[in-house]
C-alpha positions as CSV (number, residue, x, y, z in Angstrom):
1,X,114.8,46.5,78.5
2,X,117.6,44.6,76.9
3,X,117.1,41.3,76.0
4,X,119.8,38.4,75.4
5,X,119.2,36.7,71.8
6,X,120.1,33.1,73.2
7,X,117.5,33.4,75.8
8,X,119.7,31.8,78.8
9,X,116.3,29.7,80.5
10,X,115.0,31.2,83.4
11,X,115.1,27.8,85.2
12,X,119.2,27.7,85.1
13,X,119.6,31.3,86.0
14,X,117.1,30.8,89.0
15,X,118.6,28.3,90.4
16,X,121.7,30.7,90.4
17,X,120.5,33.3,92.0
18,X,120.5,31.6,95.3
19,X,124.3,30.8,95.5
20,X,125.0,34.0,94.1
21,X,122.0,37.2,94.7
22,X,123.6,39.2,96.7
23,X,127.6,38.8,95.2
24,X,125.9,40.3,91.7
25,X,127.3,43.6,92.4
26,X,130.7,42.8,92.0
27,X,130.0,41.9,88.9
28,X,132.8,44.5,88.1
29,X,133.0,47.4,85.8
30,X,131.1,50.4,85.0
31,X,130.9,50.0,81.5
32,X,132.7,53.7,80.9
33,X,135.6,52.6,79.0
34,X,135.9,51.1,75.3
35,X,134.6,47.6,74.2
36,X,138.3,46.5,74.9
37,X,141.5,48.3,74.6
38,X,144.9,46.7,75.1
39,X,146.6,49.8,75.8
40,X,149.4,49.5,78.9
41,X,150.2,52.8,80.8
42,X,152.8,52.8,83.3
43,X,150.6,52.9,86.5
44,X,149.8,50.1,88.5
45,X,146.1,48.8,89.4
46,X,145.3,45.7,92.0
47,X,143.1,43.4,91.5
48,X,141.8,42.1,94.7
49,X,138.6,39.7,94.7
50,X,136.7,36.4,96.0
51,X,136.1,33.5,94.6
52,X,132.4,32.1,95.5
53,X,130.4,29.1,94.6
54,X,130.9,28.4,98.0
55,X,133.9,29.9,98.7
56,X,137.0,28.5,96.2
57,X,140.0,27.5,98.0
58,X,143.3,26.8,95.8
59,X,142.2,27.8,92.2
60,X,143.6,29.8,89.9
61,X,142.9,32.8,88.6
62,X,144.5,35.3,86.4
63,X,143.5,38.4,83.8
64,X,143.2,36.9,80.5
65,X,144.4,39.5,78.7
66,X,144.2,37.7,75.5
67,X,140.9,37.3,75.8
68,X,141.2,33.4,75.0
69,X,139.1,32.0,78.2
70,X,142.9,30.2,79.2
71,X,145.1,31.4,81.9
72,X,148.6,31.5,80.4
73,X,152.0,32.1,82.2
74,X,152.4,35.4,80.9
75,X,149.3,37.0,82.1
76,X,149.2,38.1,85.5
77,X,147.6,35.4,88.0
78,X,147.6,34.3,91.7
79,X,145.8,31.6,93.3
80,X,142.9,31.8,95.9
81,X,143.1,31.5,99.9
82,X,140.5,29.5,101.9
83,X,138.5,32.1,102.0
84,X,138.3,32.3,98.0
85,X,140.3,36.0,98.2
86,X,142.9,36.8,95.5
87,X,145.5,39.4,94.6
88,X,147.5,40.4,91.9
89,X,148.7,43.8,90.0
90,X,148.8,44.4,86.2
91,X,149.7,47.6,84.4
92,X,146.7,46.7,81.3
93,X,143.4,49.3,80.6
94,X,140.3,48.1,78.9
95,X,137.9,45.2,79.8
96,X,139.3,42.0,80.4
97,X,137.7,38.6,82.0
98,X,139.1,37.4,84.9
99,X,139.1,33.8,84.7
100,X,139.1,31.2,87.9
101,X,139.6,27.6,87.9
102,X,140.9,24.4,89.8
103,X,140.9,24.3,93.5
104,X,138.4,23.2,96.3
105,X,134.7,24.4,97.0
106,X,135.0,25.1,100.6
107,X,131.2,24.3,100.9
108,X,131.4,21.0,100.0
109,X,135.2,20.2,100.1
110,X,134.9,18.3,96.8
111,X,137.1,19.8,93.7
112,X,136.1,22.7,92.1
113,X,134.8,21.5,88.3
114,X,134.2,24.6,85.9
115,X,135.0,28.1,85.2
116,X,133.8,31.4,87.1
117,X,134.7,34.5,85.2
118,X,133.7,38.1,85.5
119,X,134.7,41.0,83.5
120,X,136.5,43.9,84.9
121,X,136.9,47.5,83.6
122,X,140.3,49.1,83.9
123,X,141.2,52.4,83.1
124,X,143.7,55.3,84.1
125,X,141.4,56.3,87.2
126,X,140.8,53.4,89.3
127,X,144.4,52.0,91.1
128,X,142.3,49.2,92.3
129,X,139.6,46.7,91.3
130,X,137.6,44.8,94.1
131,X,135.4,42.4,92.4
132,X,133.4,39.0,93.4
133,X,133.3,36.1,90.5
134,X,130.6,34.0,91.4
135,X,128.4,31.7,88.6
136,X,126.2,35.1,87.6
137,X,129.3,37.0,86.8
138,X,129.8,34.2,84.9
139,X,126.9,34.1,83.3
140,X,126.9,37.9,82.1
141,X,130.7,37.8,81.4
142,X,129.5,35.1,78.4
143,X,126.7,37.6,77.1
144,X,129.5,40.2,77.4
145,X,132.0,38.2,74.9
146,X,129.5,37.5,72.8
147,X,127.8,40.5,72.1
148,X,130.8,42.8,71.6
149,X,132.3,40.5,69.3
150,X,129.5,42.5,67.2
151,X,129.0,45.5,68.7
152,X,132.2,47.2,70.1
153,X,130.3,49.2,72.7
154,X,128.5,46.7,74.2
155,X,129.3,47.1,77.9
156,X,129.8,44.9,80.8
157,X,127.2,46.9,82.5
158,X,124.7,46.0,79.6
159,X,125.4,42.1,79.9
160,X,124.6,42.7,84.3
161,X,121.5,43.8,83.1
162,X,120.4,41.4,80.7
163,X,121.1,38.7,83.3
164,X,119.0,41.0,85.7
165,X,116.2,41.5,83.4
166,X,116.1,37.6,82.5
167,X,115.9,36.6,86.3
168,X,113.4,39.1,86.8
169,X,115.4,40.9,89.8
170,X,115.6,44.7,90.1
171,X,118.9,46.2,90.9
């Protein structure tokens, strides 16, 4: 099995699982396509997704297609609805993070404090994306941008499984 070199502790990704379990699979991405590609092609793709650590009201979220962890004016964003959905188009292929922040836990109605990510594969095929970004996404987004800073084909689907294989859960 793959194993993570930082060794996330077990304690913190358990106590994640509950908020989160069964949103894993839209952890996004299939891993198919390159380590990270910028390429733009004239087609179209929506990204439509849900914002949940309880559900995220009001945040923003955007494609960082920079890859800098910062949502910037030029890359394409939208903000959540009460129900934590989102939707937005971009023309981009590769795997990018998608980055939310700001608004209001719906669960608690106190201010959402932090960063959910997930990373999403793009490619020529797929005209939409449907994805959940919820603190485990998180969570194997981070093993993503760390590993394939050394090895280029390091997927997205190999970082799901690390996080799966650390929190002992078979999926």
């Amino acid at each position: 099995p793959l194993q993570y070199n930082n060794n996330y502790p077990k304690k913190l990704l358990s106590s994640l699982v509950f908020s989160s379990l069964l949103l894993f699979s839209g952890c996004g991405g299939d891993g198919s396509s390159s380590a990270g590609g910028s390429s733009n092609n004239s087609s179209s793709k929506t990204i439509n997704g849900t914002a949940i650590d309880g559900y995220i009201s009001g945040a923003t979220v955007c494609l960082d297609i920079n890859k800098n962890d910062t949502c910037e004016a030029n890359e394409p964003s939208a903000s959540t609805l009460s129900d934590g959905t989102f939707s937005f188009a971009t023309t981009v292929s590769g795997n990018y993070p998608i980055i939310i922040s700001g608004g209001t836990d719906m669960a608690t109605g106190e201010s959402f404090v932090g960063t959910l990510k997930n990373i999403i594969s793009l490619d020529d095929t797929n005209s939409s994306v449907d994805t959940k970004i919820t603190p485990l996404t998180t969570l194997a987004t981070n093993i993503y941008q760390d590993e394939v800073k050394n090895n280029p084909t390091f997927t997205p689907t190999q970082a799901k499984q690390i996080v799966a294989t650390n929190l002992d859960l078979n999926l």
